[in-house]
C-alpha positions as CSV (number, residue, x, y, z in Angstrom):
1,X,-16.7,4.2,-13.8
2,X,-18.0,2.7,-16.5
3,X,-18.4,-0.7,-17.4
4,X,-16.4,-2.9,-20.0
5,X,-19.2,-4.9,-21.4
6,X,-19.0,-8.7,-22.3
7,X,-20.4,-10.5,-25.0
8,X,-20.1,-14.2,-25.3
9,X,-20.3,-14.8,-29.0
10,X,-21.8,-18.0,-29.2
11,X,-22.3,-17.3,-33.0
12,X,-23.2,-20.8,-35.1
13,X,-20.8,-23.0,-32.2
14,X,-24.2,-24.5,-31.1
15,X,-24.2,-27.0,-34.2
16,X,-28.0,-25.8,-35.0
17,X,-28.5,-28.4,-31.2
18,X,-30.9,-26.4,-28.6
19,X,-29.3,-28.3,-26.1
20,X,-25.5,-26.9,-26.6
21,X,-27.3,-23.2,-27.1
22,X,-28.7,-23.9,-23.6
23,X,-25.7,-24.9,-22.5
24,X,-23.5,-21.9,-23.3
25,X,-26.2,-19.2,-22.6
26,X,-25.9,-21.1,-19.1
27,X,-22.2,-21.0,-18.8
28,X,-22.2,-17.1,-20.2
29,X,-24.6,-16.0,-17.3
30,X,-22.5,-18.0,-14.9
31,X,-19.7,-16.1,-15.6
32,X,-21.0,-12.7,-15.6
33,X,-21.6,-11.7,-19.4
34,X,-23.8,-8.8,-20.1
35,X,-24.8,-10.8,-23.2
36,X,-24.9,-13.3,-25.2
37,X,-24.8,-13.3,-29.4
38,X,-25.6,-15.2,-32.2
39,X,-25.3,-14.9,-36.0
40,X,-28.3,-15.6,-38.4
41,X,-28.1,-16.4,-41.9
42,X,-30.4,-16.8,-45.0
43,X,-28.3,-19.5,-46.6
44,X,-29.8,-19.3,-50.3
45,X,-28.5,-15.6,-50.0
46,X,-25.1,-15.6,-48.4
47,X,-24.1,-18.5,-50.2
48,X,-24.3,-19.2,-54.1
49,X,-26.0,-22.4,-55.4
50,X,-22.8,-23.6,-56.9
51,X,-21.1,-23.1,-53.5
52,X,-24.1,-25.1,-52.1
53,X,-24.0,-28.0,-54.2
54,X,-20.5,-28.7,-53.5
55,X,-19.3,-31.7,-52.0
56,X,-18.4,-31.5,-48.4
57,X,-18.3,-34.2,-45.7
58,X,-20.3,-33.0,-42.3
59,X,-22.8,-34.3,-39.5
60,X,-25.4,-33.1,-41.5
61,X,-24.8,-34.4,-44.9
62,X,-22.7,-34.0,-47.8
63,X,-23.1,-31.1,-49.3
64,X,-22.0,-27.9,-48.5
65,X,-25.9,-27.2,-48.1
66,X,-26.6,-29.8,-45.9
67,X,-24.1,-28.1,-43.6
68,X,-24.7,-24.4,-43.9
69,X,-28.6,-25.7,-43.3
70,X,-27.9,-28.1,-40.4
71,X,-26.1,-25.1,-38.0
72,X,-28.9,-22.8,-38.5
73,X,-31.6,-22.5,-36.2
74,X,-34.9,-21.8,-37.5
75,X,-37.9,-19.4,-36.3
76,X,-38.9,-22.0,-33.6
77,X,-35.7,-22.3,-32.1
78,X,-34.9,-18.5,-32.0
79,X,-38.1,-18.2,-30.0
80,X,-37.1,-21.1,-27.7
81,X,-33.7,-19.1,-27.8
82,X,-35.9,-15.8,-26.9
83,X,-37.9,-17.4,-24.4
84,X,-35.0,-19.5,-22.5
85,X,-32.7,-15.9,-22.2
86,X,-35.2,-14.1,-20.7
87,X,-35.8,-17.1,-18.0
88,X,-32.7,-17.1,-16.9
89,X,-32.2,-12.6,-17.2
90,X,-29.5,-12.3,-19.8
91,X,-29.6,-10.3,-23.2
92,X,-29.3,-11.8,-26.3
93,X,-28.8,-10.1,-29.7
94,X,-27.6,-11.5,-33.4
95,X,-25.5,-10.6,-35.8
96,X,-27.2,-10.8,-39.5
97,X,-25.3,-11.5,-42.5
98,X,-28.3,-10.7,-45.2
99,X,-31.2,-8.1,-45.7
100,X,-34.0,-11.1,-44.9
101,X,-32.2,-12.1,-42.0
102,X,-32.1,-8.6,-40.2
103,X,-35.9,-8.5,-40.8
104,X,-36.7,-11.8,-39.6
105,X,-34.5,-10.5,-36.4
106,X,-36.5,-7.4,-35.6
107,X,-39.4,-9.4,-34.3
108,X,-37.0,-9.8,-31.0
109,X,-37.0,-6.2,-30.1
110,X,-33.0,-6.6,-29.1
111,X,-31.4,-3.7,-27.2
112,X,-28.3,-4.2,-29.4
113,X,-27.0,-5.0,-33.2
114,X,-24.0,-5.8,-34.3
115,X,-22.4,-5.6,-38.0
116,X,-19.6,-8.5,-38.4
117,X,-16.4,-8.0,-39.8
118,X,-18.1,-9.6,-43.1
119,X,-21.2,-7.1,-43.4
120,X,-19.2,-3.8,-43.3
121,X,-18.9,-3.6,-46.8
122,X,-23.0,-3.9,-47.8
123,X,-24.2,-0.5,-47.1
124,X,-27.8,-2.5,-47.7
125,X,-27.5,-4.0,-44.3
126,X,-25.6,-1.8,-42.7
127,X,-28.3,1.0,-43.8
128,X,-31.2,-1.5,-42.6
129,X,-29.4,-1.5,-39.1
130,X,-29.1,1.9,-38.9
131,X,-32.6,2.5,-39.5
132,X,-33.2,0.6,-36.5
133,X,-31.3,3.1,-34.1
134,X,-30.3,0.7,-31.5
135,X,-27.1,0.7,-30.2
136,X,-24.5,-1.4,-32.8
137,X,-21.6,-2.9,-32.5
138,X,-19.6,-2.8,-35.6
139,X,-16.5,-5.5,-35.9
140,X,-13.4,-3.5,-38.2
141,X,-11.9,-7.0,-39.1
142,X,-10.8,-6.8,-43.1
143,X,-11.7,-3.8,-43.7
144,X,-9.3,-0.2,-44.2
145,X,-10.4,3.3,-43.0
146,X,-12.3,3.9,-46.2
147,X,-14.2,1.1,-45.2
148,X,-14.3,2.1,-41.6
149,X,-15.4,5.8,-42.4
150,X,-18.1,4.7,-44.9
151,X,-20.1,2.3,-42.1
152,X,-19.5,5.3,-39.5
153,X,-21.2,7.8,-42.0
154,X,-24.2,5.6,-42.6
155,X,-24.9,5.3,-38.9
156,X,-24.3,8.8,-38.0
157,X,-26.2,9.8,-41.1
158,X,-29.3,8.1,-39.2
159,X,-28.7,9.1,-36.1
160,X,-27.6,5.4,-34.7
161,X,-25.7,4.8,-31.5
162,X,-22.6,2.7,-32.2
163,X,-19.4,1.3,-30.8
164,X,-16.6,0.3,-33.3
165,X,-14.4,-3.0,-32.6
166,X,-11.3,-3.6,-33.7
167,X,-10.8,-7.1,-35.0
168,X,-8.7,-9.3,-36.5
169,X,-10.1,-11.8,-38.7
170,X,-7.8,-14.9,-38.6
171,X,-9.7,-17.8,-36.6
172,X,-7.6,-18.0,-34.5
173,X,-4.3,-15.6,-35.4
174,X,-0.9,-15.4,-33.1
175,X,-0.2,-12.3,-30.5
176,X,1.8,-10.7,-33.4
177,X,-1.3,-10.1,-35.5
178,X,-3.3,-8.3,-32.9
179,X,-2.6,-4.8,-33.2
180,X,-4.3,-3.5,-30.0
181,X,-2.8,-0.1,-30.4
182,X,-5.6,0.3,-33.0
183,X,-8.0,0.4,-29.9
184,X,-7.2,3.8,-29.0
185,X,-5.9,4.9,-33.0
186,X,-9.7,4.0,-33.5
187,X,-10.9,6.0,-30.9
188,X,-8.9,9.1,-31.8
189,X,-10.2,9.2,-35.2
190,X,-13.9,8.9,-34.7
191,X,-14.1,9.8,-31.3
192,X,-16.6,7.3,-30.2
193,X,-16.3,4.2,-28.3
194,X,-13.9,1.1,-29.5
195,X,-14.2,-2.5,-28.0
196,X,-11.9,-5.5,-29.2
197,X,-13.7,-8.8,-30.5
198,X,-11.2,-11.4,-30.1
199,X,-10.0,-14.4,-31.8
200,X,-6.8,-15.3,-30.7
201,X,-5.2,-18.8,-29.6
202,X,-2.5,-17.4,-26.9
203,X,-4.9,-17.6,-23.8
204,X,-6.4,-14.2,-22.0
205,X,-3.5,-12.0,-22.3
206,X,-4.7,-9.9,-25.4
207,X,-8.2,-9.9,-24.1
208,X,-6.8,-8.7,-20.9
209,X,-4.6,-5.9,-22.6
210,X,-7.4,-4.9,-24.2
211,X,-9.6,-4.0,-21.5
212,X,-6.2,-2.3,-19.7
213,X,-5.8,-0.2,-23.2
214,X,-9.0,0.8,-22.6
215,X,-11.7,-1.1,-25.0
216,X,-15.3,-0.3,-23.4
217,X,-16.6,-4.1,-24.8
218,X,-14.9,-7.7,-25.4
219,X,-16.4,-10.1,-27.3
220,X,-15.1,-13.9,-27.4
221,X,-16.4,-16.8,-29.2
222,X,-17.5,-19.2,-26.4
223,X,-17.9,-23.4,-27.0
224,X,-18.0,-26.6,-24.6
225,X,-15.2,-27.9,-26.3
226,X,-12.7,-26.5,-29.0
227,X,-12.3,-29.9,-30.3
228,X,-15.8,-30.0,-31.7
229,X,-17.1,-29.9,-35.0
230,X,-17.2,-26.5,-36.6
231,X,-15.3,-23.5,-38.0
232,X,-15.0,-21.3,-35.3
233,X,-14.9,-23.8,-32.3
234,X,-10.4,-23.4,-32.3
235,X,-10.7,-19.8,-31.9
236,X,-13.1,-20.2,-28.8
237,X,-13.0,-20.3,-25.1
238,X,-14.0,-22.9,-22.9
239,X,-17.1,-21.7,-20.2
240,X,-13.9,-22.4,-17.6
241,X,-11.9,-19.9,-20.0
242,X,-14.4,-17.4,-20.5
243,X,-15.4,-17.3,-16.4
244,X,-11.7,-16.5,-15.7
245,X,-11.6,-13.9,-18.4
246,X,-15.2,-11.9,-17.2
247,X,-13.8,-12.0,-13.8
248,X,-9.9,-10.4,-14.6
249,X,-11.5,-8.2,-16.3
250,X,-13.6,-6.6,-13.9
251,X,-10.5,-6.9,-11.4
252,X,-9.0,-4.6,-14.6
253,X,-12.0,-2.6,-14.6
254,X,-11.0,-1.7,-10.9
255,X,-7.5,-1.4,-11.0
256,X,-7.4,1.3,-13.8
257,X,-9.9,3.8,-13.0
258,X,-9.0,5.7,-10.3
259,X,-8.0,9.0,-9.3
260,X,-5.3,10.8,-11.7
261,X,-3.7,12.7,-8.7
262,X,-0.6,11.6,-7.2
263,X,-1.7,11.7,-3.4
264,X,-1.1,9.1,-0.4
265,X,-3.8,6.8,-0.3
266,X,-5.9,6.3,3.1
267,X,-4.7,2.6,3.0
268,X,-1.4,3.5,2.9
269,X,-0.9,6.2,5.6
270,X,-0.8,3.4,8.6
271,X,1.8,1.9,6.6
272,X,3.7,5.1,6.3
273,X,3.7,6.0,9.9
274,X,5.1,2.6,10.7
275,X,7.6,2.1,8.2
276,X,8.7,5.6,8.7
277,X,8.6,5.9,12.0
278,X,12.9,6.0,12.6
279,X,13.4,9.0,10.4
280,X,13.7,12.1,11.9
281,X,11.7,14.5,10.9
282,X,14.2,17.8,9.3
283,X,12.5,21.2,11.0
């Protein structure tokens, strides 16, 4: 049987504060993800200086620099990041969004990458990844099949291991949006493994239908409270959330692997004799 496996995307809902990281890597490994994620960002590169220098009201400041700056961790705090994760025995990995970003992430040695939603479109990155031939996520949110079947030729073309994702990138979007009979459209068509990375506001029922329609990953944004500063923090779980989700789906997990042959269980046979006990047997 194999394993759906969990990430708990805690992405930038930290607020750049060690303490909140801490916090969620703790609640993730309480709940029994496989791992947790980040995203990591070169702000001078993703983001224009015009954008930069705009006005915007935040903790941090003012300007939209002072805020793209203030939920970034730096060097020391991905070490600390590094250090605490492998203290406590649970992978972490980040998504980059720029070429000097994936570089300054190699000196972690991850087991996994993952390409956001975002990223599909720069064959730069994507090509830098690949390179790296470690297994890769790779979130379909935004883009179309041309899109889809370019980022799948780059990382067969060098040989990476990957998993697609479907996505839908609305933070959060309603049930009507989430098209999880992609899951299995995706898996037809490139005949590798699909996962779902969720953002949806209705619950665990996607999430749960999901892992039923067979997605082999599920990735939710994790925070301590949705009611917190930030972008992403409405489209995320709770720790209490996100514990209920890991455990229905490993009850999932169980429930829909099993033998494809119509025969009477071993469990059930007592029950048969009993309640069946008053019919007469035809010779």
């Amino acid at each position: 049987m194999s394993k759906i496996f969990v990430i708990a995307e805690i992405g930038i809902n930290h607020n750049g504060d060690l303490k909140i990281a801490k916090k969620l890597i703790d609640g993730a490994k309480k709940a029994g993800a496989d791992s947790v994620k980040f995203q990591k960002r070169n702000v001078n590169l993703v983001y224009s200086k015009n954008d930069l220098d705009k006005p915007r009201e935040s903790p941090f400041g003012k300007t939209t620099r002072d805020q793209k700056n203030g939920i970034e961790f730096n060097e020391k705090d991905y070490n600390e990041i590094d250090k605490y994760c492998k203290s406590i025995g649970i992978d972490w990995f980040a998504s980059a969004w720029d070429l000097d970003s994936s570089n300054f992430l190699k000196k972690y040695n991850f087991k996994y990458n993952k390409i956001a939603s975002a990223m599909i479109v720069d064959n730069d990155l994507m090509t830098d990844v690949a390179q790296q031939k470690k297994y890769t996520f790779i979130s379909t949110g935004m883009s179309s099949y041309k899109e889809i079947d370019n980022a799948v030729n780059i990382f067969k073309n060098h040989e990476c291991p990957f998993e697609l994702m479907h996505c839908v990138s609305k933070y959060p979007f309603e049930a009507q949006y989430a098209s999880l009979n992609l899951i299995n459209e995706l898996k037809k068509k490139y005949s590798c493994k699909v996962g779902y990375s969720g953002h949806e506001k209705s619950g665990l029922a996607i999430s749960y239908a999901a892992a039923a329609l067979g997605a082999t990953s599920i990735e939710r944004h994790i925070t301590l409270d949705r009611t917190m500063y930030g972008s992403d923090q409405a489209a995320s779980m709770t720790l209490r959330g996100f514990e209920e989700l890991v455990g229905g789906i490993r009850i999932i997990e169980l429930a829909i692997h099993g033998s494809k042959e119509k025969n009477i269980l071993e469990i059930e046979k007592p029950v048969m004799e009993k309640l069946r006990a008053h019919i007469k047997k035809s010779k």
